[in-house]
C-alpha positions, 0 to 999 in steps of 0.5 A, spaced: 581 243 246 582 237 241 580 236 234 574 234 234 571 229 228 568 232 223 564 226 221 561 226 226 557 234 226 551 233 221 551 240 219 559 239 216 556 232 213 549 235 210 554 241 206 558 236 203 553 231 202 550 238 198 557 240 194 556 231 191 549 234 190 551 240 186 557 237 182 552 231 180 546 237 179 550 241 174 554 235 171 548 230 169 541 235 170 543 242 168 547 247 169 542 253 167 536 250 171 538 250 178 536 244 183 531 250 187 529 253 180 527 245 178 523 244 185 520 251 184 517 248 177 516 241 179 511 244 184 508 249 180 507 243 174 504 239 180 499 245 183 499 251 176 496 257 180 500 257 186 502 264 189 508 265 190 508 265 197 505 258 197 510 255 192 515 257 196 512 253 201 512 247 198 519 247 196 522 250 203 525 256 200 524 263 204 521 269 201 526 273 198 529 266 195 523 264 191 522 271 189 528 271 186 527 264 183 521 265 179 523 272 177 529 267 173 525 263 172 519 267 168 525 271 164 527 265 162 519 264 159 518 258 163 513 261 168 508 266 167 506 272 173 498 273 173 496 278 178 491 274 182 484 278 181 482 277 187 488 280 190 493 285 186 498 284 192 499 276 189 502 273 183 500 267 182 504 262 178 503 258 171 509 253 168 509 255 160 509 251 155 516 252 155 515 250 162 512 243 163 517 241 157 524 243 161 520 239 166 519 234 163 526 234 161 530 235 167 525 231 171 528 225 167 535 227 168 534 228 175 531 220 176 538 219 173 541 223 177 538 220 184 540 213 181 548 215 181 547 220 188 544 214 191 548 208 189 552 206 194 545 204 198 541 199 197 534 199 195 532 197 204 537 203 206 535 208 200 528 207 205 532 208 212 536 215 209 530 218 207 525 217 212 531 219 217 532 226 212 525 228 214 524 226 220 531 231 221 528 236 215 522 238 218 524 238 225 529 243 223 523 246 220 520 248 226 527 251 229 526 256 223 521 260 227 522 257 234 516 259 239 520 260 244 528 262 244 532 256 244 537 257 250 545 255 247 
């Protein structure tokens, strides 16, 4: 069989398209905060309170992925765990003082950033790209957990 062409595999795409994200992240957002820490934080600056579950929910990272991300974060003082009284099984989430300020900060980066990372479309196209990118996002949701088993 032939070489296929690369360009034409969304998944070979959407990893290249992560790695200019990732460069672009680390050199003009931060290099100790990371774009799933950030989203973590927007959301809980968003929604103080969530458990971690939810939060995690919010931003589309896996169970173990958020767990491991609030407990970077609330070591570096920028969320804090409170036991729900509720339910002593769940934690729900807070961003500190420490918290919103690093928000603040870095959402202002991250506007910055978008600019760089999306300059090559026009304000028309930026809309075309991000209508197509959840449309194909949460269809891709469902294929998580698919109802029935996907035959290959």
């Amino acid at each position: 069989m032939a070489a296929v062409d690369l360009t034409t595999h969304p998944g070979h795409l959407a990893r290249r398209l992560q790695q200019a994200h990732y460069l672009l992240w680390n050199t003009m957002v931060s290099e100790e905060t990371t774009s799933p820490q950030f989203a973590v934080l927007n959301a809980l600056v968003a929604e103080p309170g969530l458990d971690q579950r939810t939060a995690g929910e919010r931003v589309g990272l896996d169970r173990s992925t958020i767990a491991e991300v609030v407990t970077r974060l609330s070591r570096r003082g920028l969320v804090d765990k409170v036991r729900d009284p509720r339910d002593g099984r769940r934690f729900m989430l807070r961003p500190t003082d420490e918290g919103e300020r690093t928000h603040r900060k870095l959402a202002l980066r991250a506007a910055r950033m978008n600019q760089v990372f999306l300059g090559p479309l026009s304000p028309a196209e930026q809309a075309v790209f991000f209508d197509l990118l959840r449309r194909v996002s949460e269809a891709a949701e469902s294929l998580r957990v698919p109802a029935e088993p996907v035959a290959y």
